[in-house]
C-alpha positions as CSV (number, residue, x, y, z in Angstrom):
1,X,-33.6,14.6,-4.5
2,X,-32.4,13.4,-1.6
3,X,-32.1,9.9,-2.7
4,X,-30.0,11.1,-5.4
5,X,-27.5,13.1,-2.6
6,X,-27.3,9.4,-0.9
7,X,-26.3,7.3,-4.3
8,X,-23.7,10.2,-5.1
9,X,-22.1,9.5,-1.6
10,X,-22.6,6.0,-1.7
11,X,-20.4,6.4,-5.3
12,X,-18.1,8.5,-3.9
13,X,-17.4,6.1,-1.0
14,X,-17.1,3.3,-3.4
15,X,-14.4,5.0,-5.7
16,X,-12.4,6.8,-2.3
17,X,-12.3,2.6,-1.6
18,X,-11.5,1.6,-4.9
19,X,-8.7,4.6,-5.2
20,X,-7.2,3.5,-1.6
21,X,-6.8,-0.3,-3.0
22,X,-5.3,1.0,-5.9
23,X,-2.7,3.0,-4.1
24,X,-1.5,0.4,-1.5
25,X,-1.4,-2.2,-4.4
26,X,1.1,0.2,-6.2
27,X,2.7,1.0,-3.0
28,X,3.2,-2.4,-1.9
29,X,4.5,-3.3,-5.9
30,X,6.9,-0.4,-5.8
31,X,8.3,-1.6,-2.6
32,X,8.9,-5.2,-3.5
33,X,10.8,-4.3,-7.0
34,X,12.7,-1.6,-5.1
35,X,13.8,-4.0,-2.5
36,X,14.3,-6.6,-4.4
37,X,16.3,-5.1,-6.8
38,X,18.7,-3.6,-4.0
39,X,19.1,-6.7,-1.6
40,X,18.8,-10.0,-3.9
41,X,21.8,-10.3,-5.9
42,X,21.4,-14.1,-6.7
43,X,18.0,-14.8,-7.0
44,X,17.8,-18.2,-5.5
45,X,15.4,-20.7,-4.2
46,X,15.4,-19.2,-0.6
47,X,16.6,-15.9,0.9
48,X,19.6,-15.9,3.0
49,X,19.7,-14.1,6.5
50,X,21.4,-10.9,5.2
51,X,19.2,-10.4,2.2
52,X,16.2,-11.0,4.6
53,X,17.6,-8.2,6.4
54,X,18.1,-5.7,4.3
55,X,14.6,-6.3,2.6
56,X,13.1,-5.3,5.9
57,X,15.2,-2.8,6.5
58,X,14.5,-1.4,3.0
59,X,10.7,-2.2,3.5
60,X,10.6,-0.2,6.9
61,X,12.4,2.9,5.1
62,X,10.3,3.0,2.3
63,X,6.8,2.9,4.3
64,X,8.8,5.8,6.5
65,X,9.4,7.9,3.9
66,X,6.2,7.0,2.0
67,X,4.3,7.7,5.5
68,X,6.1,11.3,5.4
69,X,5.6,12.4,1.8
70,X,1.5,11.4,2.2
71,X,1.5,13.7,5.7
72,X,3.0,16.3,4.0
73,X,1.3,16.2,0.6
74,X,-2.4,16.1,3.3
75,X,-1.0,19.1,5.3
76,X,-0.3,20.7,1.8
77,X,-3.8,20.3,0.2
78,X,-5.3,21.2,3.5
79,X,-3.4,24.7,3.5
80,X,-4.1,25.3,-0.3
81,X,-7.8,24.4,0.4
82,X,-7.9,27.1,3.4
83,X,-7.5,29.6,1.0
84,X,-10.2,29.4,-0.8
């Protein structure tokens, strides 16, 4: 029985990992069409210096904002799983 309560963890560890690459792959996809989209007009062989720019910019913005909505959406689950 208690080798059974192990492999379940083990699982669950595995697909918490697997879920987490998942997520940061689609984050980081999101973030390069978005960006791209806004700052590179004329998709050349090189960036120039303003496009560079504004792709970090935009980079650093999004990451903010998606840093804010996965604190809130944890401090929300947390709250809704106090109550039961």
């Amino acid at each position: 029985m208690a080798m059974a309560n192990v492999d379940k963890g083990e699982i669950m560890d595995q697909v918490k990992q697997q879920i987490a690459v998942a997520n940061a792959q689609e984050l980081l996809n999101q973030m390069t069409q978005k960006c791209f989209k806004k700052c590179v007009n004329k998709p050349g062989t090189s960036l120039d210096s303003s496009e560079q720019k504004c792709i970090s910019m935009c980079m650093d913005r999004f990451m903010d904002s998606w840093n804010l909505i996965s604190r809130t959406y944890g401090q929300r689950l947390q709250r809704e799983q106090s109550k039961f």
